[in-house]
N, C-alpha and C positions, 0 to 999 in steps of 0.2 A: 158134236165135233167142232171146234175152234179153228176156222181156218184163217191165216193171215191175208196179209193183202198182197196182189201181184206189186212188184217193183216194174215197173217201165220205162222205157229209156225215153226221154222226148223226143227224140227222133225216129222212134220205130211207129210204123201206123199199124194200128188193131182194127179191125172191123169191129161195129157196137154189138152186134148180134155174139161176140166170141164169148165165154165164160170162161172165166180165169179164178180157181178157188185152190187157196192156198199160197205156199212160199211160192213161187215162181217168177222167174227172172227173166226179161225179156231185153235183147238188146241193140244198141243203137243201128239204126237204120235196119231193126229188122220189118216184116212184113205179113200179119197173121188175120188170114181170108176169114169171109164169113162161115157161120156155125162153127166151129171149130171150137173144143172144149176140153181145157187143161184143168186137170185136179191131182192136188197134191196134196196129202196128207199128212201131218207132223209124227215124225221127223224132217220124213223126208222131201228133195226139191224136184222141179223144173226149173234149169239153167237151159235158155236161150241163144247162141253167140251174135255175134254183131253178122249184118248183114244176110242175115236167112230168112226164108220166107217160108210160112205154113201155109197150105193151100186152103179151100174148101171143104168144110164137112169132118176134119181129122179132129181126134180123140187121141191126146198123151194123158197118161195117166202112171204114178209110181204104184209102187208094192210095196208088202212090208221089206227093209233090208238093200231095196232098189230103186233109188230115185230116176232121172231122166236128165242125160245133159247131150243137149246137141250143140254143136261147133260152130264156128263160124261160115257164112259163104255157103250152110246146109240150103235144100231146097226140100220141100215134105211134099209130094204130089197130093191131089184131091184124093178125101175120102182113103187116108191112114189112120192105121192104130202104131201108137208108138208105144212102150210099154215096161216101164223101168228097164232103161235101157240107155246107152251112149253109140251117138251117131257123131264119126270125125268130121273135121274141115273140110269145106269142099265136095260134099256129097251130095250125090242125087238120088231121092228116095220117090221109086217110080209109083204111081195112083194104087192105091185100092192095095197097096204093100201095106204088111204085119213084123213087127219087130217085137219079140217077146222078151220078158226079163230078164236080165243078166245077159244080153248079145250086146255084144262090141263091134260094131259098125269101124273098119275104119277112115281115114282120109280121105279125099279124090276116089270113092269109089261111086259105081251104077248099080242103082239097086232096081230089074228091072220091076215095070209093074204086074201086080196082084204075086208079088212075092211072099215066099211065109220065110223068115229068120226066127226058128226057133229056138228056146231059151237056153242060154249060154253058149251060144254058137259066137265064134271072133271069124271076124274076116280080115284080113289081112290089106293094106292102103292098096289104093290104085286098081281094086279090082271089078269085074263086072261080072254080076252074082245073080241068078237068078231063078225062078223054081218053086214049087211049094212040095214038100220043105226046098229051101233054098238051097243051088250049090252054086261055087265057083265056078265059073266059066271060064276068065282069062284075063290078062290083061288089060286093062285099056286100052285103047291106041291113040293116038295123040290127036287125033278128032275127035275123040270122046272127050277127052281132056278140056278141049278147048270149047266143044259144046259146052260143058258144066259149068269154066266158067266165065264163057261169054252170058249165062244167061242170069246170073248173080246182077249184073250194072242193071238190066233189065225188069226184073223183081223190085230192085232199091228203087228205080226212078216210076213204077207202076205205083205201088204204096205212095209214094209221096204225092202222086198225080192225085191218086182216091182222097190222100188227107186233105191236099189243096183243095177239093172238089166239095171239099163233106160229105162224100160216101162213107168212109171209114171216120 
């Protein structure tokens, strides 16, 4: 298999421990914890958006016909499988959550943890979803809102701390 080389933004910090095989885009000021291991396979990609951070121990990985794009402002809690799959802006993806192929995550949502989204499930912006398999729960309410994304400034300046440090 021929895998490309990740593209990185220089302002996003990676932890060295991460493995990154194939197309995969990572972007500025994003934030990707140690052990965490993306592989993409050609065709298809991992697209990254700016200011998101993967936690600990998570594994994205595409499929054939399913790449992987996450938003901007996303947060992946420790020890996630992402899984050809798109997760909107603004979302928080609670620890030890499953996202399977072909699920559409959308915007501002809580995805709580050790959730299952199974494959080709949509959810719909602004929701808090929870469950294995996953359902709907409700709304957000505008402290959840502001929890997700007070904790985005938070994630950006922890990364930059680790890079200024040489952990990451």
């Amino acid at each position: 298999m021929n895998y490309k080389k990740a593209k990185i933004s220089e302002t996003a910090s990676v932890a060295k421990e991460t493995i990154l095989l194939g197309d995969i885009t990572i972007g500025d000021e994003t934030t990707v914890l140690f052990y965490t291991v993306m592989r993409a396979e050609d065709p298809q990609t991992i697209e990254i958006g700016r200011q998101s951070n993967i936690q600990e121990n998570c594994t994205i990985h595409v499929d054939e016909g399913f790449g992987v794009k996450i938003g901007d402002g996303v947060t992946v809690g420790h020890n996630c499988v992402i899984h050809g799959c798109e997760i909107g802006d603004g979302t928080l993806i609670g620890m030890g959550s499953i996202i399977m192929n072909g699920a559409k995550v959308g915007k501002g949502c809580l995805i709580g943890a050790g959730s299952l989204i199974t494959q080709n499930t949509v959810i719909p912006d602004g929701m808090l979803v929870m469950g294995s398999p996953a359902k709907v729960k409700r709304p957000l309410t505008e402290e959840e809102k502001q929890y997700i994304a007070d904790s985005v400034p938070e994630y950006i300046e922890a990364g930059k701390m680790l890079r200024e440090d040489g952990i990451l």
